[in-house]
Phi, psi and omega in degrees: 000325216273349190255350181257314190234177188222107218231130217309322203320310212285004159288326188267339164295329198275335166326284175309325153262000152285355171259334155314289187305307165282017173259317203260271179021295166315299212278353154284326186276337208245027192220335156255038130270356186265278207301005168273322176254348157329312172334273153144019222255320181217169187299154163313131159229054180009106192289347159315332185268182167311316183298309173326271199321318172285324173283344158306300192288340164306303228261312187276351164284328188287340181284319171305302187314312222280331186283326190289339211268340179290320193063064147302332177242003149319089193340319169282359166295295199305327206272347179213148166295330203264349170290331182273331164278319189279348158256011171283304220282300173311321184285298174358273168319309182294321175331296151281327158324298212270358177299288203313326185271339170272345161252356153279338170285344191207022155215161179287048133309070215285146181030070148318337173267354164297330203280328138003263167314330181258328155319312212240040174236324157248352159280340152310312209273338150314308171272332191278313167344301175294318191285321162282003127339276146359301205295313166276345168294335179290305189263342189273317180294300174338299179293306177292286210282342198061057199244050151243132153309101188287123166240152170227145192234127181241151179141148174325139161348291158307345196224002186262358185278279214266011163249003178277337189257280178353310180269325158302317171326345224273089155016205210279027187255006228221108157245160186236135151296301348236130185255088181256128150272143185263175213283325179284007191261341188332148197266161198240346170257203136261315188302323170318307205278349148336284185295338145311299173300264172012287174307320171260019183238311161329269188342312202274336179262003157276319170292014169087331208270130181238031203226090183273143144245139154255136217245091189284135182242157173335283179334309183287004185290334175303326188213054159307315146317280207301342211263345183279336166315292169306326184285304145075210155351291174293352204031066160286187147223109191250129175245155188236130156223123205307137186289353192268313144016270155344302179265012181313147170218218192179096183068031181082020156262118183293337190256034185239074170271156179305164202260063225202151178292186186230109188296116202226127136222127199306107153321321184241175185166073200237155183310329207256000186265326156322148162265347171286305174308332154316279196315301178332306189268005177256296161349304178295323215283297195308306165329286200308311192321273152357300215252336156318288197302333192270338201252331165301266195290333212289306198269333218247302157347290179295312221277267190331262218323323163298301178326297192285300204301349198261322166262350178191155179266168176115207203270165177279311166267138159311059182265136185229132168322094176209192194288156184218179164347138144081001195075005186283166203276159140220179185281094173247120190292127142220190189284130151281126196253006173211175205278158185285138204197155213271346167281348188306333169255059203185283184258126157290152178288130186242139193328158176035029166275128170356288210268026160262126167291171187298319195314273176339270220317304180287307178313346170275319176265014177242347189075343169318344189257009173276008181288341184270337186285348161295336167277355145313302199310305185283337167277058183033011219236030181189174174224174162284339175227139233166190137268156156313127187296123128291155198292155172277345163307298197272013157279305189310300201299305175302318206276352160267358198224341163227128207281135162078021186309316190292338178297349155276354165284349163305344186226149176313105172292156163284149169258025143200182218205144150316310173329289214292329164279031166237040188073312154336093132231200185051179176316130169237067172313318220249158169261016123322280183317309163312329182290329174291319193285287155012306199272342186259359175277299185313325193274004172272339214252299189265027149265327184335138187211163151275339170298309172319303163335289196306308188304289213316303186272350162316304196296327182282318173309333181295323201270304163007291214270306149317339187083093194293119161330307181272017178221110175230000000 
């Protein structure tokens, strides 16, 4: 399942048991070799030495091969239990075999197999202990924390059954929604059946849900586009699966189906759709985030906040409301630059307007006053780099007037943009110019690198330090 949605919980469980697993893995091996020779079972060794030490580090590569050669920590390992014992078990087993054999065989270990033998007795008792953990952490936490990734699978009766089973096997990472319609609900235009789809994409993203399967019949191949629209719309994500798919079967028995990945295709299929790549650019975020606000802000704060209380009364930030992922709305923090006044969450800011202070003014044309938004970056609701967050008047207001508008809400906006270094800031009277910022945020969505990241902000310091036309 984890390869059609993607759900952050099992990146940070397999964090958390690859850290496990190799702290007490160490800690069997340096806990049967003392108590081997407490024993008396094999001769003394200085852990100091060399030999020690190549045998340590022998011991912690055959355990990485054992995990790469199993996919033990591989998500479809991570996401059901019954993958995760059955590939514990194989690296185990492989673990110890080829540990056991490389070391009676290639180091001066005298009666080498006691010490063996007690390695692999408690790391059996290691793994069966942990995994049978695993048994109550999957479903009792899955329930109390609420850490499953909510889906809806839409599509005819007949055929929403068995990819709704399908997906509930992957196990507890997963809850499935399902929207089935029936031969009498059948659409009899287009415009009807649109508008139906509309209705159900709407439905599904006021319940949070943003991950769709659509369960497609021939017919519906006509207007596949309009449906990636309406989905959208919604900041939906619509994957499509073919309805014969669903009914595959095996010698004409429906309850024998073939055994198969289940063929999905993704309306987006963009780098940022990954959770490894997520996790990568939020990690940079925290890091940027973090050393702005103690070496930045700790001091720029105090300073600027005076500065504005001193030309005009009122608060030092500026929170104005605007889209964030998925549209939900948050608190985007900046300096405040004009006097307090009842159009500011609404009407942009426009050349020579009245109500930017001496302050406001240099802080628009240095971008400064965009600095408090690393504390958006650290409370997750930004990124450092992104589309730009817009007022929520002009999401409602644009996502009407431009196609594929909403598609820059799938990813965290940025306090700087592909847009914006490409000239795209400031005031947008004309609905072209938004339509451009629009068209250089999507082609930032399906290009991302760290790299791209790193050029936008060099290219936003440059522009900082010249000085921009369009920031007013």
């Amino acid at each position: 399942m984890f390869k059609y949605v993607q759900n952050r919980v099992l990146v940070y469980l397999r964090a958390f048991w690859i850290a496990v697993d190799l702290l007490f893995i160490n800690i069997s091996f340096l806990f049967a070799f003392d108590l081997a020779v407490d024993l008396h079972l094999i001769h003394y060794m200085d852990k100091s030495s060399s030999a020690f030490q190549s045998l340590w580090m022998m011991y912690n590569l055959l355990a990485l091969l054992a995990a790469l050669i199993t996919n033990l920590y591989r998500d479809s390992s991570m996401e059901r239990l019954e993958s995760m014992f059955r590939a514990t078990f194989r690296g185990g087993m492989g673990l110890i075999i080829s540990f056991g054999i490389c070391v009676m065989s290639g180091f001066q270990l005298a009666h080498a197999w006691p010490f063996v033998a007690i390695l692999s007795f408690i790391l059996a008792t290691y793994f069966i202990v942990s995994r049978f953990f695993m048994t109550y952490i999957y479903p009792a936490f899955a329930k109390k924390f609420n850490w499953s990734k909510r889906v809806a699978i839409i599509g005819h009766g007949d055929h929403v059954a068995p990819v709704a089973d399908y997906f509930e096997r992957q196990g507890d990472f997963y809850s499935i929604n399902t929207i089935g319609y029936k031969d009498q609900d059948a659409f009899h235009n287009k415009e009807k059946t649109l508008k139906r789809f509309k209705e159900y994409f709407k439905a599904v993203s006021n319940q949070g849900i943003h991950d769709v399967f659509l369960v497609t019949t021939p017919d519906m191949s006509a207007y596949s586009e309009e449906l990636i629209v309406a989905a959208d719309f919604q900041c939906v994500q619509l994957n499509f699966v073919p309805a014969i798919s669903a009914r595959i079967t095996y010698n004409g028995s429906v309850d024998s189906q073939v055994n198969f990945e289940l063929p999905v295709l993704k309306s987006h299929e963009e780098p940022m759709s990954t959770m490894e790549n997520r996790l990568k650019k939020r990690l940079v975020d925290l890091f940027i985030s973090s050393m702005v606000i103690i070496f930045i802000l700790s001091w720029m704060i105090p300073i600027i906040g005076l500065i504005i209380k001193i030309q005009s009364p009122g608060p030092i930030f500026f929170k104005q409301p605007r889209s964030g992922r998925n549209n939900r709305a948050f608190g985007c923090y900046k300096f405040r630059s004009m006097v307090v006044n009842k159009q500011s969450g609404e009407k942009q800011a426009t050349k020579n307007d009245k109500r930017i202070t001496p302050i406001g003014n240099f802080l628009r044309k240095t971008n400064l006053d965009e600095f408090p938004q690393f504390i958006n970056v650290f409370l997750g609701q930004m990124s450092v780099v992104g589309p730009r967050p817009h007022m929520l008047s002009h999401t409602e207001h644009y996502s009407q007037l431009i196609q594929h508008y909403m598609v820059r809400h799938f990813v965290k906006p940025g306090i700087t943009g592909w847009a914006q270094v490409n000239g795209y800031r400031g005031e947008t009277k004309d609905p072209n110019l938004m339509a451009k910022r629009v068209e250089y945020d999507i082609e930032y969505l399906r290009n991302w690198s760290a790299m791209l990241d790193f050029k936008i902000v060099c290219m936003t310091a440059i522009n900082m330090a010249k000085g921009e036309e369009n920031a007013y």
